[in-house]
C-alpha positions as YAML, in Angstrom:
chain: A
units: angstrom
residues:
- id: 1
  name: UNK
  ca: [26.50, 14.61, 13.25]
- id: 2
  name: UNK
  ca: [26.03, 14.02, 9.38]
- id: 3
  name: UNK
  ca: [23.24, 16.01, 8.31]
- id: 4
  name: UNK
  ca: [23.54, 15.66, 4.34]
- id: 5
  name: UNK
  ca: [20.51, 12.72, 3.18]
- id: 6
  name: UNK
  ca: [21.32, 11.76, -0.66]
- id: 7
  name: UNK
  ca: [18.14, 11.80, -2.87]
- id: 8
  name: UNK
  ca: [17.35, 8.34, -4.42]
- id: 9
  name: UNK
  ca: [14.55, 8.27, -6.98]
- id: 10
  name: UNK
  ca: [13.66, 4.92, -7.73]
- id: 11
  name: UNK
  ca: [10.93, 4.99, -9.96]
- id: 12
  name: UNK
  ca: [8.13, 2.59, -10.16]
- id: 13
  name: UNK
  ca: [9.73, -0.29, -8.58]
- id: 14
  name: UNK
  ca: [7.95, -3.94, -7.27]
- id: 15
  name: UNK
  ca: [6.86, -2.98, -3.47]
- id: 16
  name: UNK
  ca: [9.07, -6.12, -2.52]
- id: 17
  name: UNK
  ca: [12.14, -5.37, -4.35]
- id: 18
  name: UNK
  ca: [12.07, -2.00, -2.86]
- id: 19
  name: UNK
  ca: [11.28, -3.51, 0.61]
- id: 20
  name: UNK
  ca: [14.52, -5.45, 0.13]
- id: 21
  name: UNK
  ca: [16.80, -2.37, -0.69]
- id: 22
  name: UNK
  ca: [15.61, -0.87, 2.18]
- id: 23
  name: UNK
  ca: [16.67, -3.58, 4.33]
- id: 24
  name: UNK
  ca: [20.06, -3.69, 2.78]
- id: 25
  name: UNK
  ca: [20.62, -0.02, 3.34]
- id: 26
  name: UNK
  ca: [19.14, -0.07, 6.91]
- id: 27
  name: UNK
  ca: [21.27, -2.79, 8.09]
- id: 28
  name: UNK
  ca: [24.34, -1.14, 5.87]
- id: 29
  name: UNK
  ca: [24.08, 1.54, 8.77]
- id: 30
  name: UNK
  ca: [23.40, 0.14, 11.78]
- id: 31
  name: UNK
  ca: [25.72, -2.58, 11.07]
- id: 32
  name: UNK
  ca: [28.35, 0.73, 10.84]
- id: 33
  name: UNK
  ca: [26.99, 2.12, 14.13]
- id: 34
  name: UNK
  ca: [27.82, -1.55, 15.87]
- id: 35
  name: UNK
  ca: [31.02, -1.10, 14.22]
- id: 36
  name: UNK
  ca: [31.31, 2.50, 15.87]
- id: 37
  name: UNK
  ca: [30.41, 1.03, 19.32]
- id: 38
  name: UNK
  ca: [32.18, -2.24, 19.26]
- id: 39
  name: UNK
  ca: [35.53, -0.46, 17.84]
- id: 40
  name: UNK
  ca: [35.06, 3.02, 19.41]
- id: 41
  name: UNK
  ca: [35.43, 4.61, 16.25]
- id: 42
  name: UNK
  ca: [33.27, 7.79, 14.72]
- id: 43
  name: UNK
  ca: [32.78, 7.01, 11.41]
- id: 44
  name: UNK
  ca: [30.01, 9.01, 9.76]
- id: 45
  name: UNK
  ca: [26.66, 7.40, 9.15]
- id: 46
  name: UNK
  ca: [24.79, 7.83, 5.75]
- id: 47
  name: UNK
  ca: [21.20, 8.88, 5.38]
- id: 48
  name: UNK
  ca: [19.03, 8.59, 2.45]
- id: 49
  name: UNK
  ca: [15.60, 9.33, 1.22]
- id: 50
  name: UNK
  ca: [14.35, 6.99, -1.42]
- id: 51
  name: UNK
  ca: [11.05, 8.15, -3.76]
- id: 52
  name: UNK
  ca: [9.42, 5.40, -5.63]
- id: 53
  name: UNK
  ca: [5.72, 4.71, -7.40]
- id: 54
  name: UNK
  ca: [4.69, 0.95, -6.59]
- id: 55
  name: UNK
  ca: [2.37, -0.84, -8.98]
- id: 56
  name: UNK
  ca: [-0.54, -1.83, -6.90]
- id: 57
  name: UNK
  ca: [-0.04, -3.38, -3.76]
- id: 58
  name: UNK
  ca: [-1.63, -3.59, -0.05]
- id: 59
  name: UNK
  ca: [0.93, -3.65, 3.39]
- id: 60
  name: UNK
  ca: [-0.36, -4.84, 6.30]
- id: 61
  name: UNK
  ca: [1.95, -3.66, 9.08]
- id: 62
  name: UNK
  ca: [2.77, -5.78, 12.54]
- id: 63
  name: UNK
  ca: [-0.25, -4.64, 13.96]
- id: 64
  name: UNK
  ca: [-2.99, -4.96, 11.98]
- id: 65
  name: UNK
  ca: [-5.61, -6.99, 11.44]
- id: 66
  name: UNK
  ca: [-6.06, -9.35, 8.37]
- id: 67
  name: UNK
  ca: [-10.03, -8.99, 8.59]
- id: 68
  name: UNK
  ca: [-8.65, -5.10, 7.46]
- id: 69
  name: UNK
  ca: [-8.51, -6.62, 4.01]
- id: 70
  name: UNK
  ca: [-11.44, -7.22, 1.93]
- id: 71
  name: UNK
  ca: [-9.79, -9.42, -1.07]
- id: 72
  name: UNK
  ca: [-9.21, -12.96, -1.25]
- id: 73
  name: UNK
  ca: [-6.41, -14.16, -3.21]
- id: 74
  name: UNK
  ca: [-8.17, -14.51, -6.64]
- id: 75
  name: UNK
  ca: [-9.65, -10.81, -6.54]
- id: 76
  name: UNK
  ca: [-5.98, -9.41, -5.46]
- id: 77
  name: UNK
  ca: [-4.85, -11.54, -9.11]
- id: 78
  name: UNK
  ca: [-8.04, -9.83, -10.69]
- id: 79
  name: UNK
  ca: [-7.19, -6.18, -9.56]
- id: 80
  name: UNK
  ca: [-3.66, -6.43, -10.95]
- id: 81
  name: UNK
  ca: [-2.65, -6.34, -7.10]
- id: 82
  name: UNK
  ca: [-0.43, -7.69, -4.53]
- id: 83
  name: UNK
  ca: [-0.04, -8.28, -0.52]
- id: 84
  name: UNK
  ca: [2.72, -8.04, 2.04]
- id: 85
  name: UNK
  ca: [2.82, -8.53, 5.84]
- id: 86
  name: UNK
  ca: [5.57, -6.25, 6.51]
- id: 87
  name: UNK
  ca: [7.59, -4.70, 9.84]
- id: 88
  name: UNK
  ca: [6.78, -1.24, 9.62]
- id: 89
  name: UNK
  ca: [3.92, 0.31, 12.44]
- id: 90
  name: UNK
  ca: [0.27, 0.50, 11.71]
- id: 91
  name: UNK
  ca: [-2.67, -1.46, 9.91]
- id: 92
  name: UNK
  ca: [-3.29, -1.92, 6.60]
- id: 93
  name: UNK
  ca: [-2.31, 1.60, 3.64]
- id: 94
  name: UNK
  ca: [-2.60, 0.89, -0.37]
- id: 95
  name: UNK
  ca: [0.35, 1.76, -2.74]
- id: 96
  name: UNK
  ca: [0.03, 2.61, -6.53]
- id: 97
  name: UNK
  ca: [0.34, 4.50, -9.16]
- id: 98
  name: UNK
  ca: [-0.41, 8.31, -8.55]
- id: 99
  name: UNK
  ca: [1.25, 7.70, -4.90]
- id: 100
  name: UNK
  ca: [4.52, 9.50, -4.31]
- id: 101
  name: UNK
  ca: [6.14, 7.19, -1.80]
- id: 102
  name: UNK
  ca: [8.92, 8.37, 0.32]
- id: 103
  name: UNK
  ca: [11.45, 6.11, 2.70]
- id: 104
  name: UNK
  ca: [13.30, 8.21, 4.85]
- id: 105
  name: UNK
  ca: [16.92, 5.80, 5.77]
- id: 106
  name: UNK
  ca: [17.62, 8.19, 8.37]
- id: 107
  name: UNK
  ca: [20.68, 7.73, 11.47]
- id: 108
  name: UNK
  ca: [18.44, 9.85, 13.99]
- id: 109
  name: UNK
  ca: [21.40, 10.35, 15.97]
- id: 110
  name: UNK
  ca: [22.45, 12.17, 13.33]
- id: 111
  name: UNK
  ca: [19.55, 14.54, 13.85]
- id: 112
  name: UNK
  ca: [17.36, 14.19, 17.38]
- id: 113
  name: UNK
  ca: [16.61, 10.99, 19.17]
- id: 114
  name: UNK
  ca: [13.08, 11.11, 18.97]
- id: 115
  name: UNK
  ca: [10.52, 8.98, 17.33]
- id: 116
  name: UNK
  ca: [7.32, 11.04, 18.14]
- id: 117
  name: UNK
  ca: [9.20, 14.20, 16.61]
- id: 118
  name: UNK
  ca: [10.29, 12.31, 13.47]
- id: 119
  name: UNK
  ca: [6.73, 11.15, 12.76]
- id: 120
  name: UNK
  ca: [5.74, 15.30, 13.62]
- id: 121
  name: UNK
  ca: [8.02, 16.44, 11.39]
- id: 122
  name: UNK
  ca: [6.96, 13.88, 8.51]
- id: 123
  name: UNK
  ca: [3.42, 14.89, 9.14]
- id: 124
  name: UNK
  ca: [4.41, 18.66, 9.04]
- id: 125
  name: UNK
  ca: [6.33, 18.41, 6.03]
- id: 126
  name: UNK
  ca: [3.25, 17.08, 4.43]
- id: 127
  name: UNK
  ca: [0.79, 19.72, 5.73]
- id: 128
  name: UNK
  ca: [3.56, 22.97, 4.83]
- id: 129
  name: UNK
  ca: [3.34, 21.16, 0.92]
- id: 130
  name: UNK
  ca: [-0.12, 20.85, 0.69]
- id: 131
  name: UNK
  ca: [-0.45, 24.01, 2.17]
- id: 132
  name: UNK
  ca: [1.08, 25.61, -1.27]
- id: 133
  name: UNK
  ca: [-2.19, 24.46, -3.04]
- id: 134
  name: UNK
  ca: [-4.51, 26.11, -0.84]
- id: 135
  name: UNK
  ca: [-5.05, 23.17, 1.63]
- id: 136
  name: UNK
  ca: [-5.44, 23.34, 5.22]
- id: 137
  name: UNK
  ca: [-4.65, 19.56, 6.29]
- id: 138
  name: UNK
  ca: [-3.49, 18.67, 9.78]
- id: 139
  name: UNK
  ca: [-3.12, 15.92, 12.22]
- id: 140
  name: UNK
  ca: [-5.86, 13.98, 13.51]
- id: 141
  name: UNK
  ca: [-5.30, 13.04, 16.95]
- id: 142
  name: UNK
  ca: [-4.11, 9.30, 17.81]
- id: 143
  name: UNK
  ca: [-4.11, 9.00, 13.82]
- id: 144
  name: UNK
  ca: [-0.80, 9.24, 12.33]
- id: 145
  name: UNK
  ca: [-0.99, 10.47, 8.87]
- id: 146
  name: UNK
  ca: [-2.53, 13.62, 7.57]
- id: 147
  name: UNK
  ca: [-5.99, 14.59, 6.98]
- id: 148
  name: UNK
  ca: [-8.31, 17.01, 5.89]
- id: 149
  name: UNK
  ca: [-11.68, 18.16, 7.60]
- id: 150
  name: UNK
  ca: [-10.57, 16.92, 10.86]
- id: 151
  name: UNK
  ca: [-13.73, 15.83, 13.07]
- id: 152
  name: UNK
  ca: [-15.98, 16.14, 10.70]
- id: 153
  name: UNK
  ca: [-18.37, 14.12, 8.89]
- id: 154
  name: UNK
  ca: [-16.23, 14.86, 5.96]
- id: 155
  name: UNK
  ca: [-12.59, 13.62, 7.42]
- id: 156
  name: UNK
  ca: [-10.58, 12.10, 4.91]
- id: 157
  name: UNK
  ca: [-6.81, 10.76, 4.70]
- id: 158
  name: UNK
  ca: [-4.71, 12.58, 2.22]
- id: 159
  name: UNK
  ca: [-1.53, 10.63, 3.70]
- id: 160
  name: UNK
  ca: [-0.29, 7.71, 5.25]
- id: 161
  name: UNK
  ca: [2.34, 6.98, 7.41]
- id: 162
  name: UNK
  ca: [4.23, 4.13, 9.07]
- id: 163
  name: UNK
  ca: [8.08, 4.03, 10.31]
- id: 164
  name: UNK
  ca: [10.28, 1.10, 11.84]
- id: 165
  name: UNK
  ca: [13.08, 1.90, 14.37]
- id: 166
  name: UNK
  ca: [16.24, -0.07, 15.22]
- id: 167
  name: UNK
  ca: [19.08, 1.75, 16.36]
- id: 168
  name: UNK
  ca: [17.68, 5.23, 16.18]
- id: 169
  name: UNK
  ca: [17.73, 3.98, 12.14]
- id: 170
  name: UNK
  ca: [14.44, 4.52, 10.02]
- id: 171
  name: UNK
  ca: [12.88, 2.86, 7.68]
- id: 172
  name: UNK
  ca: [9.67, 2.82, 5.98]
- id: 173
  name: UNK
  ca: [7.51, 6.07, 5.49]
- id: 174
  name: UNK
  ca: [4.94, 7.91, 3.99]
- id: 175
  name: UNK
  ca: [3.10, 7.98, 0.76]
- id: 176
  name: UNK
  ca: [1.08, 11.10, -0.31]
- id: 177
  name: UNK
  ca: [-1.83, 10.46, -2.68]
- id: 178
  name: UNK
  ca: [-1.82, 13.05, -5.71]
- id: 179
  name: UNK
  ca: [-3.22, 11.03, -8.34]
- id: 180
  name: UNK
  ca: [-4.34, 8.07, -6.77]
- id: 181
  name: UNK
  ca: [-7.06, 5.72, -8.17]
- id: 182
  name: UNK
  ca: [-9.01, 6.12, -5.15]
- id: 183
  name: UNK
  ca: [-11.15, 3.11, -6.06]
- id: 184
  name: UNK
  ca: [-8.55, 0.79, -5.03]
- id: 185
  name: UNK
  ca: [-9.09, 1.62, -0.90]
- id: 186
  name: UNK
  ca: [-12.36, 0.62, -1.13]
- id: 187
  name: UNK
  ca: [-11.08, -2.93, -1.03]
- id: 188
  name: UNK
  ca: [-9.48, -2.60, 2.70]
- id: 189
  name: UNK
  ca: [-9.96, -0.75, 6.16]
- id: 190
  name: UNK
  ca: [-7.57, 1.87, 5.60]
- id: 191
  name: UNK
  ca: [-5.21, 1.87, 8.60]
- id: 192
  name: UNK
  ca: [-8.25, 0.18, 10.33]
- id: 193
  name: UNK
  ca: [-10.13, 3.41, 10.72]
- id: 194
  name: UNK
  ca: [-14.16, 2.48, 9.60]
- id: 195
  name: UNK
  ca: [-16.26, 5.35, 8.60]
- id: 196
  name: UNK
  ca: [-13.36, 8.00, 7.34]
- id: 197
  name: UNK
  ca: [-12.91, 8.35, 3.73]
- id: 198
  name: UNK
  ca: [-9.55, 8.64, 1.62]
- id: 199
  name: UNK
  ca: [-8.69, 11.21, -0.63]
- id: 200
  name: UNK
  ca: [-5.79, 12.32, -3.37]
- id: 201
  name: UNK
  ca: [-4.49, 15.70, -4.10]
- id: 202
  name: UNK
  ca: [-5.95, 15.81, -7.72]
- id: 203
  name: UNK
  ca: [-9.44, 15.36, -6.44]
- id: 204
  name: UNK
  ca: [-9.04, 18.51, -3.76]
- id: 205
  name: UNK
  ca: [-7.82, 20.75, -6.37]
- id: 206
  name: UNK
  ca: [-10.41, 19.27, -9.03]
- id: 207
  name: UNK
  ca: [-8.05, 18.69, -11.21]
- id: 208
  name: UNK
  ca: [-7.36, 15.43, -13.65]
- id: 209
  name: UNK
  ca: [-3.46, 15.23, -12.65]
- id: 210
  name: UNK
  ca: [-1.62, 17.14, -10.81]
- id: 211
  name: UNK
  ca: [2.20, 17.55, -11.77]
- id: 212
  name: UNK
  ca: [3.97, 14.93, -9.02]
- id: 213
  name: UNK
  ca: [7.42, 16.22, -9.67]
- id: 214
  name: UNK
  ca: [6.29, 19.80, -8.85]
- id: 215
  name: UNK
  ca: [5.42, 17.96, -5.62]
- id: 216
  name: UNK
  ca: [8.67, 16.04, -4.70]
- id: 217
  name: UNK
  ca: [9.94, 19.53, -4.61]
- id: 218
  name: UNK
  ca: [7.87, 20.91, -2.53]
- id: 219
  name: UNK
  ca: [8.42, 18.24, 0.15]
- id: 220
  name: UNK
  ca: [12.02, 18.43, -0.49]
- id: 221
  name: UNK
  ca: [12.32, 21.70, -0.09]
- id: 222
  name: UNK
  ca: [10.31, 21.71, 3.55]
- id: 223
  name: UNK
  ca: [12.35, 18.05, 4.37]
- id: 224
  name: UNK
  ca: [15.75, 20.04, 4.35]
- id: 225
  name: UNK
  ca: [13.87, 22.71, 6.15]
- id: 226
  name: UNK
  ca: [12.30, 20.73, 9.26]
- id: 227
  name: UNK
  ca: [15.61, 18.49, 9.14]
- id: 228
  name: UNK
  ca: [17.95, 20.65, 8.66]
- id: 229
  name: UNK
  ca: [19.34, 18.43, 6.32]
- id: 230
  name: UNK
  ca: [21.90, 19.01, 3.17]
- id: 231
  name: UNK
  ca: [21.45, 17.29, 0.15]
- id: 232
  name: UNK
  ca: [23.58, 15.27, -2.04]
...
């Protein structure tokens, strides 16, 4: 099993050009593991983890709803914003700047075969970093993502998540608000959870920004932990 993931950062990069590399590396590797099968050969498959800013967009995944969306096409062009239907799991999440976006490209036979875990060990890899600033965030249940004030009247997302599988390949992710322009979730559902606000990492620390590649190694550092991954 090839545990080493190579570190991609992308930096801000158009939400559907990014989509697009994703799709070439995902298919890149399981079109090596139907080469494995078909040829009963081992050759190692790569894994990745790409970080990237998007300028502002909104995704709504495969099963959400549209009504989850509160723009019509002229106040999208107003707010400087865009919208994709994509393939990944869950409703409707908000990209921008601020946003520290990761895509885990993972071969999960190179790891565990287990979806539920994976998503866990995203989740917990987000909790162990936020954790280092004082925060206690955790899971809230049936809710992927990770929140803060858990059933409470206060409950609020600090991070979204949704994955694709093919192949025991991943693709998609999670994207951590630190210094998020909150302003731009009030135009959607987010995830398609009503009455549960959103929040960023600068605004829990009351702080104007909060240094986002002081982050990045934070998560890194508990990725390789939880994943016992290498990095190149």
């Amino acid at each position: 099993m090839n545990k080493r993931v190579e570190i991609q950062e992308l930096g801000q990069k158009d939400y559907k050009a990014t989509w697009d590399y994703q799709e070439t590396v995902f298919k890149s590797i399981v079109n090596l593991k139907i080469k494995n099968r078909r040829e009963e050969t081992t050759l190692a498959t790569p894994n990745y983890l790409l970080f990237v800013e998007h300028p502002h967009v909104y995704t709504l995944g495969k099963s959400g709803d549209m009504s989850n969306l509160l723009l019509d096409e002229q106040q999208l062009t107003a707010k400087g914003a865009t919208f994709y239907k994509i393939n990944r799991g869950g409703d409707i999440t908000y990209h921008g700047p601020g946003q520290i976006v990761g895509y885990p490209i993972l071969d999960l036979e190179n790891f565990f075969t287990d979806i539920h875990k994976y998503l866990r060990l995203l989740e917990e890899m987000i909790i162990l970093t936020l954790a280092e600033y004082g925060l206690k965030s955790e899971r809230s249940p049936g809710e992927t993502g990770v929140w803060l004030d858990v059933g409470t009247p206060f409950a609020r997302k600090i991070c979204a998540m949704g994955v694709r599988a093919s192949r025991w390949v991943t693709m998609h992710g999670f994207a951590l608000n630190v210094n998020a322009d909150l302003g731009y979730f009030d135009n959607i559902i987010p995830c398609g959870i009503r009455g549960k606000a959103v929040t960023s990492l600068n605004v829990e620390l009351a702080k104007k920004h909060v240094d986002e590649a002081q982050v990045k190694e934070k998560l890194l550092k508990h990725f390789k932990a939880l994943f016992e991954a290498e990095y190149i």
